[in-house]
N, CA and C of each residue as an Amber inpcrd file, in Angstrom:
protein
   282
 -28.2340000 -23.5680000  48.8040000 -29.6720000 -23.6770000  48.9860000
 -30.0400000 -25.1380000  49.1780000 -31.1520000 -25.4630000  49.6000000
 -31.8980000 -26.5980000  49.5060000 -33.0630000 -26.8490000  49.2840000
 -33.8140000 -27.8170000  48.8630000 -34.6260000 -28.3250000  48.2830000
 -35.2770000 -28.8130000  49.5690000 -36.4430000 -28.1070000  50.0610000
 -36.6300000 -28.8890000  51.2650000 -37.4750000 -30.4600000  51.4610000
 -36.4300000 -31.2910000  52.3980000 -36.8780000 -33.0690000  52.2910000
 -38.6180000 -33.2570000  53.0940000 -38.6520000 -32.3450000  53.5180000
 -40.1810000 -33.0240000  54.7170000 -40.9770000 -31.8520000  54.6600000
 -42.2110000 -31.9850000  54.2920000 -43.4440000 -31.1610000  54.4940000
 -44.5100000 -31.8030000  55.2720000 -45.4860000 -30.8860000  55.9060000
 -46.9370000 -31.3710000  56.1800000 -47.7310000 -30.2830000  56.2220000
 -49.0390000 -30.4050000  56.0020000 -50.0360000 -29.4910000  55.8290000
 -51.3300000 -29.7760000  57.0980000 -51.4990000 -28.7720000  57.4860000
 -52.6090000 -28.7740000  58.8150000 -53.6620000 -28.0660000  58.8610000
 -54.4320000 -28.5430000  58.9750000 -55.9430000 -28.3240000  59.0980000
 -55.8040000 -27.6550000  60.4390000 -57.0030000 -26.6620000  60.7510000
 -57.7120000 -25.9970000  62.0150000 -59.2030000 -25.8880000  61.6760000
 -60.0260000 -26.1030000  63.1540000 -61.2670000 -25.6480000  63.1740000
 -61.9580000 -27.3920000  63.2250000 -63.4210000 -26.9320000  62.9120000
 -63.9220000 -28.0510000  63.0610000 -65.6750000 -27.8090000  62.4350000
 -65.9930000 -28.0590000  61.3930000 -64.8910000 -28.5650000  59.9930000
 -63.7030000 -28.2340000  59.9020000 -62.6030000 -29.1350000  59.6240000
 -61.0070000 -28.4990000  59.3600000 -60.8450000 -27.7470000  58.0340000
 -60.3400000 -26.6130000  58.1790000 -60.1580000 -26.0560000  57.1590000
 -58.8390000 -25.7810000  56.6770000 -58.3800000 -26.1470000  56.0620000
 -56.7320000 -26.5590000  55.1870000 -56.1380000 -25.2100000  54.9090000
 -54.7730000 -25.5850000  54.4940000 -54.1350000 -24.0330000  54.1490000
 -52.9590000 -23.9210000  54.8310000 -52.8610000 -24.2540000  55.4710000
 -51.4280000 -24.1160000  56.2260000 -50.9000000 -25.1440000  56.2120000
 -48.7810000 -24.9220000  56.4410000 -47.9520000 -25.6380000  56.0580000
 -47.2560000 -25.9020000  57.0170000 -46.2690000 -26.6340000  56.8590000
 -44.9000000 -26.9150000  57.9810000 -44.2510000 -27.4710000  57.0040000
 -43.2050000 -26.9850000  56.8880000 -41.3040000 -27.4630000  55.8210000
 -40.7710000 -27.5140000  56.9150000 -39.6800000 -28.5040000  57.0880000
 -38.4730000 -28.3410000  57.5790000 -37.5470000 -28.9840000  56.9910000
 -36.4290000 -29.4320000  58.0190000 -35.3680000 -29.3270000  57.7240000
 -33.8950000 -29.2890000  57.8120000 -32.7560000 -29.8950000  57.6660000
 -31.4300000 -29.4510000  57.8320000 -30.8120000 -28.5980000  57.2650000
 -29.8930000 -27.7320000  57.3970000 -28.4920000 -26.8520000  56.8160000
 -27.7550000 -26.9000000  57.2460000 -26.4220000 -26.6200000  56.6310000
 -25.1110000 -26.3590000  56.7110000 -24.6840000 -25.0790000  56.3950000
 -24.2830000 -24.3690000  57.3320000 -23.8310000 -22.5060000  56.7130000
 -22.0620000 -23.2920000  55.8910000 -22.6820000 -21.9560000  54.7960000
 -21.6670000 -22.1110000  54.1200000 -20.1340000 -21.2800000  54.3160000
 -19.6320000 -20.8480000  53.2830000 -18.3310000 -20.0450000  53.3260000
 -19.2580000 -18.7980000  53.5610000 -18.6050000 -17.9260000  54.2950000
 -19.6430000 -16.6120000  54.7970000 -19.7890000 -16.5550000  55.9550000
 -20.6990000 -17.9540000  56.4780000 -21.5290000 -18.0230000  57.8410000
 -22.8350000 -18.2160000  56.8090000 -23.3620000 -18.5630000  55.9090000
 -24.5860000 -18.1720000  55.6090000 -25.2280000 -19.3290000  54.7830000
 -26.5620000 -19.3330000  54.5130000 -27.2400000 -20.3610000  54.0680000
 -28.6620000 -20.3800000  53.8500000 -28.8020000 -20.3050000  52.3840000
 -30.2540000 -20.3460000  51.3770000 -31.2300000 -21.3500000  52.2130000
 -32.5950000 -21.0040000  52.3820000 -33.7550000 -22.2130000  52.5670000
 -34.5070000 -21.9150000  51.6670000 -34.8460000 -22.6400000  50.8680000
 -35.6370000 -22.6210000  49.8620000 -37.3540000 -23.5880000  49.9360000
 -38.3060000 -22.7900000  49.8370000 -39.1000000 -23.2350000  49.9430000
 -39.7160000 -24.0810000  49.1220000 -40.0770000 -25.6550000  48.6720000
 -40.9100000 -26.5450000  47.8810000 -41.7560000 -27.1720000  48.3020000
 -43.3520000 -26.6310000  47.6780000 -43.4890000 -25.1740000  47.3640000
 -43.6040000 -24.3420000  48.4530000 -43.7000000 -22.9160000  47.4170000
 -43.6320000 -21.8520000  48.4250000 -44.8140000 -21.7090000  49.2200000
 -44.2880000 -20.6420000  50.3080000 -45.9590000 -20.4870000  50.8300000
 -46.1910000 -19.6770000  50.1380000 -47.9250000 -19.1560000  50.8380000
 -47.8370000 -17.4830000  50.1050000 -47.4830000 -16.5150000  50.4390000
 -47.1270000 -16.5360000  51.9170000 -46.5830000 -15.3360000  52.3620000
 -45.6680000 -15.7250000  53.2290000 -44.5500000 -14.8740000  53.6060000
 -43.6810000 -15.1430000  54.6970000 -43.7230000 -15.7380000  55.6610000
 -43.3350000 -17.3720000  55.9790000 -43.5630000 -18.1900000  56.8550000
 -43.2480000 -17.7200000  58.3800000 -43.2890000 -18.4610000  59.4380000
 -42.9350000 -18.3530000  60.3530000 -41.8350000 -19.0300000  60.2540000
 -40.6320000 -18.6830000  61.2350000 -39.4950000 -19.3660000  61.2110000
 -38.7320000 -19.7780000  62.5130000 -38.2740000 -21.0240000  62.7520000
 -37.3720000 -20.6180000  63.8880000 -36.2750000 -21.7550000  63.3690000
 -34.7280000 -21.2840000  63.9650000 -33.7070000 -22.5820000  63.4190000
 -32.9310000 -22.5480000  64.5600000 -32.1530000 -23.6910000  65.1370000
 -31.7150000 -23.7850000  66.1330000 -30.2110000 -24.7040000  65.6650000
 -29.2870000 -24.3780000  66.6430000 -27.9020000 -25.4070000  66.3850000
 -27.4770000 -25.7410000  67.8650000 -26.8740000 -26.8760000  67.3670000
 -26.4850000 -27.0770000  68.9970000 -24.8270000 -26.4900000  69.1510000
 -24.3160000 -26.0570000  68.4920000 -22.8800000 -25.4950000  68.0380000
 -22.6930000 -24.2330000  67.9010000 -23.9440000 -23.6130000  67.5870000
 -23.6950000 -22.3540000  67.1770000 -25.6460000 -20.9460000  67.4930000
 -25.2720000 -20.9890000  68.7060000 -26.3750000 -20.2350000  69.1870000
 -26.9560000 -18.7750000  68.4380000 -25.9580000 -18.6200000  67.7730000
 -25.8710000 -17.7770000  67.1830000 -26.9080000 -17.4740000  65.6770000
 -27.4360000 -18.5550000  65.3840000 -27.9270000 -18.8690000  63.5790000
 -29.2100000 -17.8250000  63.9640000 -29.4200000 -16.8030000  63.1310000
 -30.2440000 -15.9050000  62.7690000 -30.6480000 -16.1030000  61.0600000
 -32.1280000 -15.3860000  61.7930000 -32.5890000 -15.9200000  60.5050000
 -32.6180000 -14.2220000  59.8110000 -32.3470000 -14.1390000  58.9280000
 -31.9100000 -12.5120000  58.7880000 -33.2470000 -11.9750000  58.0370000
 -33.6590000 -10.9870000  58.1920000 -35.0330000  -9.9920000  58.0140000
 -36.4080000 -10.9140000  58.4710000 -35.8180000 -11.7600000  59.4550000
 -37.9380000 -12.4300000  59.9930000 -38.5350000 -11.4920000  60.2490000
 -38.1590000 -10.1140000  61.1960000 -39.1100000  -9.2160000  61.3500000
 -39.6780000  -7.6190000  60.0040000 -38.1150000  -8.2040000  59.7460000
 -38.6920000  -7.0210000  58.3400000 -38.8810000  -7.4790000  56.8210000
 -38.9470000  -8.8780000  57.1570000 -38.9990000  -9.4590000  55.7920000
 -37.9230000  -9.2750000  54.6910000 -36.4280000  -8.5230000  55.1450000
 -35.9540000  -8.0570000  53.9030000 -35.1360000  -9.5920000  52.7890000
 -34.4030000 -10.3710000  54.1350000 -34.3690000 -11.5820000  53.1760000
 -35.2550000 -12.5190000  53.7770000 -36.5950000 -12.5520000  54.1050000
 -37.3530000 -13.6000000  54.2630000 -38.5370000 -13.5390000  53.2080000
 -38.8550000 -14.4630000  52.4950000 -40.4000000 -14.2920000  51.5210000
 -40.5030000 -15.5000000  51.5920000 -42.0120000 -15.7530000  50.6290000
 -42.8010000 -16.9500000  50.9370000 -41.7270000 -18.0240000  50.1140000
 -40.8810000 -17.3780000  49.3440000 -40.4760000 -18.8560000  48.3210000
 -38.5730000 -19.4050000  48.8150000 -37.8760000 -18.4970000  50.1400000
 -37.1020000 -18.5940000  50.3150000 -36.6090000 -18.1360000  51.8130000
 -35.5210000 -18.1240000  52.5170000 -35.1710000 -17.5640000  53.9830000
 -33.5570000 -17.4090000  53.9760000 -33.2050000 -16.2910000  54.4120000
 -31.4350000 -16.5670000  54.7950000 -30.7850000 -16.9150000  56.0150000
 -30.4220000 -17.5670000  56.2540000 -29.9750000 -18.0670000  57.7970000
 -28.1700000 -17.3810000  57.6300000 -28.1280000 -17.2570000  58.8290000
 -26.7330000 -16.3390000  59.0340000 -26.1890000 -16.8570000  60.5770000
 -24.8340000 -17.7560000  60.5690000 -24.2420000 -17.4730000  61.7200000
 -23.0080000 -17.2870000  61.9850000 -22.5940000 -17.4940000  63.0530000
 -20.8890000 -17.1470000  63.1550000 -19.7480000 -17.9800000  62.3770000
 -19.8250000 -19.4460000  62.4610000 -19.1160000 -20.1550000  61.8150000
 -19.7480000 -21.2750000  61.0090000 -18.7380000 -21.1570000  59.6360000
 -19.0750000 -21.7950000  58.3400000 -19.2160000 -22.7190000  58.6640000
 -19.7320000 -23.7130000  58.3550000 -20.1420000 -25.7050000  58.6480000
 -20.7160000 -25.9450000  59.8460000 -21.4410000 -24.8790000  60.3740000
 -22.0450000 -24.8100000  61.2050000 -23.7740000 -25.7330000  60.9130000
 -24.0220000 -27.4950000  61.4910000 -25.7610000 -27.7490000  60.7760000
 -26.4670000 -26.9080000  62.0660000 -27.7690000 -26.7740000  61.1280000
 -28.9440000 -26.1470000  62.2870000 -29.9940000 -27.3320000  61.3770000
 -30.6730000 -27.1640000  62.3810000 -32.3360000 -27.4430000  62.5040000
 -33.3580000 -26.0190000  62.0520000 -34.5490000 -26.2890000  61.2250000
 -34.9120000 -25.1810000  61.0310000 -36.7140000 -25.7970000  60.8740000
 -37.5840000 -25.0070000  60.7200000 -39.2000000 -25.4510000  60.8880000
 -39.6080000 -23.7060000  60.6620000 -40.3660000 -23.8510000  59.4920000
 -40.8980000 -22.7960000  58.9770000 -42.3830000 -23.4260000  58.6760000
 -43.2670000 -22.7070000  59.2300000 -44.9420000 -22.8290000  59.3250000
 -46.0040000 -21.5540000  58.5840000 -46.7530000 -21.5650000  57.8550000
 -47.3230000 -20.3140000  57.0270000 -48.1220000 -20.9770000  56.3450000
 -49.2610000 -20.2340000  55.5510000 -50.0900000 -20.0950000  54.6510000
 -49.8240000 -21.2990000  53.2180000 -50.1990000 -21.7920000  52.8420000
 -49.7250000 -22.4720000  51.4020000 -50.6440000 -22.0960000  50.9820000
């Protein structure tokens, strides 16, 4: 897992009205293919997600559409080979 290093929070509208987030981020898949994102802090609800590698096209983010391992306080990334880094940017509600 990780502790994520970079946040920002964004306003919309005008008056801006606050509430929303952006975490990102690096990983490394581990033994498996696989790899914890941990949200600090969480959102409140299931972020948006996208993660990209230049090595491994493959990195899925496992349940984004059914939520089964995605929630507001964590994400599972899954790809073909272990030591595989991605890039990742998850955006949602705080």
């Amino acid at each position: 897992a990780v502790t994520v290093p970079k946040q920002a929070f964004v306003g919309t509208g005008s008056p801006a009205v606050w509430g929303n987030g952006i975490q990102f981020g690096t990983g490394t898949l581990t033994a498996g293919s696989v790899f914890w994102v941990v949200y600090t802090p969480a959102f409140k609800a299931a972020p948006n997600i996208v993660a990209t590698s230049r090595n491994d096209s493959a990195i899925n983010i496992i349940g984004a559409g059914s939520g089964t391992n995605t929630g507001a306080g964590s994400t599972l990334m899954v790809g073909t080979t272990a030591s595989t880094t991605f890039n990742w940017i998850a955006a949602g509600s705080m």
